[in-house]
SEVEX-176751 format. One line per field, with one value per residue (C-alpha): residue number from 1; residue in three letters; x, y, z. Coordinates in steps of 0.5 Angstrom, whole numbers. Example, Ala and Ser with C-alpha at 12.3 -4.5 7.8 and 13.67 -1.06 7.14 Angstrom:
// residues 2
num: 1,2
residu: ALA,SER
px: 25,27
py: -9,-2
pz: 16,14
***
This chain:
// residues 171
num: 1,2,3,4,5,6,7,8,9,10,11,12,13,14,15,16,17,18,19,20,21,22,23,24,25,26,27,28,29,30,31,32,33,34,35,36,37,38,39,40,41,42,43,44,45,46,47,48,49,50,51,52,53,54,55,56,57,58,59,60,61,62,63,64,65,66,67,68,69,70,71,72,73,74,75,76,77,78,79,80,81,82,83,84,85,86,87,88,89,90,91,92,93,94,95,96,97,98,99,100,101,102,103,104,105,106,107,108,109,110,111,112,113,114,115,116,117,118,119,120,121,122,123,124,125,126,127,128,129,130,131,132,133,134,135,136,137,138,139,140,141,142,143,144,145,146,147,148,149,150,151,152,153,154,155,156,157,158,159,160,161,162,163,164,165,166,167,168,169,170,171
residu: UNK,UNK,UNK,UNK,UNK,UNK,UNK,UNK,UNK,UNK,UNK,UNK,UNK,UNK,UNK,UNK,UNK,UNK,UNK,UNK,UNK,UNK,UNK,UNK,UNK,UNK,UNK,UNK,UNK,UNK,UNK,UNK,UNK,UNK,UNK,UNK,UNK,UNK,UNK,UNK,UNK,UNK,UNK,UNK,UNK,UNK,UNK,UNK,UNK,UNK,UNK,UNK,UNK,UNK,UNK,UNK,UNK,UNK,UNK,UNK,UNK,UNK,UNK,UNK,UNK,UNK,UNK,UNK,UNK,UNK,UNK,UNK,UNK,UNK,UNK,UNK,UNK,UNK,UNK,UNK,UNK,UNK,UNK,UNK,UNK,UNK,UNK,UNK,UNK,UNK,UNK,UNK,UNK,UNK,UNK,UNK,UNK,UNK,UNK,UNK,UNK,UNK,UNK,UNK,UNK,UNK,UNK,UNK,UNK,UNK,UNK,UNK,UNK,UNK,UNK,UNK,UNK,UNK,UNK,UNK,UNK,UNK,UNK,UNK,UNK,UNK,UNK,UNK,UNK,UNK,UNK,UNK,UNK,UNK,UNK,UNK,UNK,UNK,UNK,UNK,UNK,UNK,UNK,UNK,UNK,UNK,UNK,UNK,UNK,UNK,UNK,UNK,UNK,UNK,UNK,UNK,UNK,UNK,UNK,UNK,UNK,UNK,UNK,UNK,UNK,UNK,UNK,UNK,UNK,UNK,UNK
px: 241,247,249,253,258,257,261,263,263,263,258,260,255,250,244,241,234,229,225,226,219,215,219,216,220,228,230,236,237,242,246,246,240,237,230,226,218,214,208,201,203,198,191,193,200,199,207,212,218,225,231,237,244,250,255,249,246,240,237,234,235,227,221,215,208,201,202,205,200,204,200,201,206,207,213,218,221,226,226,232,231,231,223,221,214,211,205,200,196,193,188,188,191,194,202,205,210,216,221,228,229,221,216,211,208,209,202,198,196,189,185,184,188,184,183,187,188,195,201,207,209,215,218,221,227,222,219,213,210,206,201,198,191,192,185,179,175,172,176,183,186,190,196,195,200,202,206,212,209,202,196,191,192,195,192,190,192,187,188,192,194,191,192,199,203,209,211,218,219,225,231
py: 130,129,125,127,123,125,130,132,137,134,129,122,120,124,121,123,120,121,126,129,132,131,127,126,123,120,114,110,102,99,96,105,104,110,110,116,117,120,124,123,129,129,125,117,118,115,116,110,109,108,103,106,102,106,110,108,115,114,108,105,97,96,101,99,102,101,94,93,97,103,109,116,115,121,118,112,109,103,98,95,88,94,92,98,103,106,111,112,119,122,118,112,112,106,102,97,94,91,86,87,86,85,88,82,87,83,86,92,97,101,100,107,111,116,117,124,126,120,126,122,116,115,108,107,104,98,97,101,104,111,115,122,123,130,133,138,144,141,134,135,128,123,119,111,106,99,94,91,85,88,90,92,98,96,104,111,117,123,126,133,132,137,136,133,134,132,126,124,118,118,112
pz: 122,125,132,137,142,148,150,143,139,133,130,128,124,119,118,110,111,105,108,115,115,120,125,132,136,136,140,140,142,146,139,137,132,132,131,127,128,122,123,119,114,109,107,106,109,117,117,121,122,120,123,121,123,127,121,114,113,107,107,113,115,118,116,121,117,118,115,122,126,126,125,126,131,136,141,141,147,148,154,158,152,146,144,140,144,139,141,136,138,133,129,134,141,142,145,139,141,137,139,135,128,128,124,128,135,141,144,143,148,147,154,158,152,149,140,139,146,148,147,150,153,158,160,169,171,172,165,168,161,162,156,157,155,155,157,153,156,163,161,165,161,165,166,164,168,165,168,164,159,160,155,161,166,172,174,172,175,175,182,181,173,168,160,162,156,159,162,165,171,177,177
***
């Protein structure tokens, strides 16, 4: 995996992990670690994820896993005090949230996310979090609102969203 400056053509840095995969989801912090999500590939591995610092190219400095609540992660993000989101969707739909250098969640978000329908999670500009539901035959899923350091939804929105896959949140 090679990453980009913006702007450049040319990469400053090539990341060699183990195995790329199966990688669902890249977030950087604001130190520029770069963050990789693994997917559940076969039976009895539940993925996780893997902190590498700028410029090291192999082994990573932190690996969340199931151990730590992380299981079959599908999208990462990053808040403005680099606490690490972790949506895991696939076999159990749920937030977990890291604080830096971590691997003790800071709080677990389950209410309203649905098993195996969660797909993608944003973060706004006010620290808001949004998770789809993606819907299935007459269910047309729903977008479950957060407030910043919050376990219960502060809204659940289902007017005019239809098996929402996709999220993105305006400044």
């Amino acid at each position: 995996m090679q990453i980009f400056a913006p702007g450049q053509t040319e990469p400053y840095w090539q990341i060699s992990p183990q195995t790329l995969d199966g990688m669902t989801s890249t977030a950087f912090d604001s130190k520029g670690d770069l963050y990789l999500a693994m997917r559940c590939v076969e039976p009895g591995y539940d993925g996780g994820v893997a902190e590498y610092a700028p410029n090291t190219n192999k082994y990573p400095i932190r690996i969340l896993s199931t151990l730590d609540g992380v299981v079959c992660p599908e999208k990462l993000a990053i808040d403005a005090s680099d606490n690490l989101y972790v949506l895991g969707g696939y076999t159990q739909s749920n937030v977990t949230v890291f604080p830096p250098t971590s691997n003790t969640p800071i709080r677990t978000m389950t209410e309203g996310l649905v098993n195996a329908q969660s797909h993608t999670m944003i973060l706004d500009a006010l620290g808001d979090v949004y998770v789809s539901n993606g819907g299935y035959g007459s269910d047309p899923g729903n977008v479950v609102v957060y407030p910043p350091g919050e376990s219960v939804p502060i809204r659940t929105v289902t007017q005019g969203v239809h098996n929402p896959l996709k999220l993105a949140a305006g400044p």
